[in-house]
N, C-alpha and C positions, 0 to 999 in steps of 0.2 A: 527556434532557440531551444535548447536545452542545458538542463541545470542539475546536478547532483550536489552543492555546496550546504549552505547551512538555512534553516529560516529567512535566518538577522541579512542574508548575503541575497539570497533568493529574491525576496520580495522585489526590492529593488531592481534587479535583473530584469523582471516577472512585466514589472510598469514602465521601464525602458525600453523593453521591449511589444509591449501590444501597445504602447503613444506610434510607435514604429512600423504600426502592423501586422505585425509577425506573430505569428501561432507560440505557443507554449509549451513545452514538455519538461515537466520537474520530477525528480526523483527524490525530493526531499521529503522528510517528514518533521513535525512536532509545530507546526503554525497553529495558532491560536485562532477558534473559530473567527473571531475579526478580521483577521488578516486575510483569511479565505472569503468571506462576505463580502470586503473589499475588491481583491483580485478576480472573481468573480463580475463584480459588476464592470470593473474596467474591461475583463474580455469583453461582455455583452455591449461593451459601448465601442469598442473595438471592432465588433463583427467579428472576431477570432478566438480559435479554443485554448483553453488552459485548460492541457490535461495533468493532472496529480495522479502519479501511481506508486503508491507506498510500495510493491515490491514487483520487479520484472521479470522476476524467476515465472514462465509460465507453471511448472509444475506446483510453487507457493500461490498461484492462483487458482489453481485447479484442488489443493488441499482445502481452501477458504471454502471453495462452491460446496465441498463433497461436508465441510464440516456444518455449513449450515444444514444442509437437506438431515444428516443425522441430528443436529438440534430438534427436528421434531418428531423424534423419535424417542431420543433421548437427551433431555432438557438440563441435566443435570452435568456441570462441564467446568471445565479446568483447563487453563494451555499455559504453556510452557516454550518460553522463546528463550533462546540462545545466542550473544553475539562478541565479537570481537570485544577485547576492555575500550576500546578506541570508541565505540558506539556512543552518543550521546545521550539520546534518547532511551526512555526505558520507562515503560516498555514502550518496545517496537511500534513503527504505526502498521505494518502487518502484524502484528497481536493484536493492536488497537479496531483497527478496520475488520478483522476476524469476527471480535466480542462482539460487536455493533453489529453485523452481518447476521447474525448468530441469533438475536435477540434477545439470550437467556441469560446477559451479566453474569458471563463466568469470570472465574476469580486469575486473574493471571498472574504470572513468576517470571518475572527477569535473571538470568544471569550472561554476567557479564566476564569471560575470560580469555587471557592471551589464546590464540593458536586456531580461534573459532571465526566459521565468517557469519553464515546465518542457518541458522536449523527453527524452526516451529513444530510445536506435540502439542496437537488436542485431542483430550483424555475427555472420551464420554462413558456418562456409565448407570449403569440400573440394576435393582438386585438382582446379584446372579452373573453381572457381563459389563465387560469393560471396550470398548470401542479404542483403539489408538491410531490417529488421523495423522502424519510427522512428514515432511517435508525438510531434505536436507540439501545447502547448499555447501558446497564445497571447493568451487572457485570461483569469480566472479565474473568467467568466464558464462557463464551459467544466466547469467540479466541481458547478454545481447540477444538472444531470439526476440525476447519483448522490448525490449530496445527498438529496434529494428520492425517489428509490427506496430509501433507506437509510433514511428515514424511514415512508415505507408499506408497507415489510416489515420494519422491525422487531420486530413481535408472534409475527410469523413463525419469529425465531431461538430455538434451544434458548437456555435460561438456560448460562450462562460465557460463553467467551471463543470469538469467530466473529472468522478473519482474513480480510479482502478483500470486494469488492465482487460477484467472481467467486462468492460463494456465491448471491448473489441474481439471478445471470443465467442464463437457463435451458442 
């Protein structure tokens, strides 16, 4: 199964589907750590994976990996995510999942405007030098490659709960 809808819509989808047996693939964000703890334990009693991946753009996962390894370099960090006004969430759970990754609690900026679908900029820096990490998406034509390897490795995943794309990437 897979699900791009909302939370509130998800979950339910999520347990109807592993009572069923069926593996999991959601493209949602903004679940409340509970609701994850929960779904989670139903995979594991399931025997099946729920994978969560905040974003499918491989190249916005490859921006995430390159901005942690500069986090320890340079710890001092800011990002800056961009989305459609239609987007609910804000920030992003690719900004979310970034900061967390990152482990330096950079300070993050949402904006929200017609004509935009998804862009990410993290800004590192130390005196003297500015690092700019930006990942731009521009059709959403652009989420099927990981799509599509989220789907031919998911036999692959332990049963619960697998976060990101970045498991599937070597």
């Amino acid at each position: 199964m897979i699900d791009f809808t909302q939370p509130d819509a998800v979950e339910k989808n999520v347990v109807e589907s592993l009572a069923h047996g069926i593996a999991c693939v959601v493209g949602t964000t903004g679940f409340a750590a509970e609701q994850l703890e929960r779904l989670d334990g139903l995979a594991k009693e399931a025997r099946k994976p729920f994978f969560l991946v905040p974003n499918f753009a491989i190249g916005a996962v490859l921006m995430m990996r390159f901005a942690v390894e500069a986090a320890h370099y340079l710890p001092r960090a800011e990002i800056v995510e961009l989305h459609n006004e239609a987007k609910k969430d804000a920030p992003s759970g690719t900004a979310l999942a970034t900061a967390k990754a990152m482990g330096t609690a950079p300070e993050i900026h949402s904006v929200r405007l017609p004509g935009l679908v998804a862009h990410q900029e993290v800004l590192l820096g130390d005196v003297g030098q500015l690092l700019t990490i930006r990942h731009d998406t521009f059709a959403r034509e652009a989420f099927l490659p990981g799509v599509l390897l989220a789907l031919e490795k998911l036999d692959t995943l332990p049963p619960g709960l697998t976060v990101g794309l970045d498991a599937l990437l070597g």
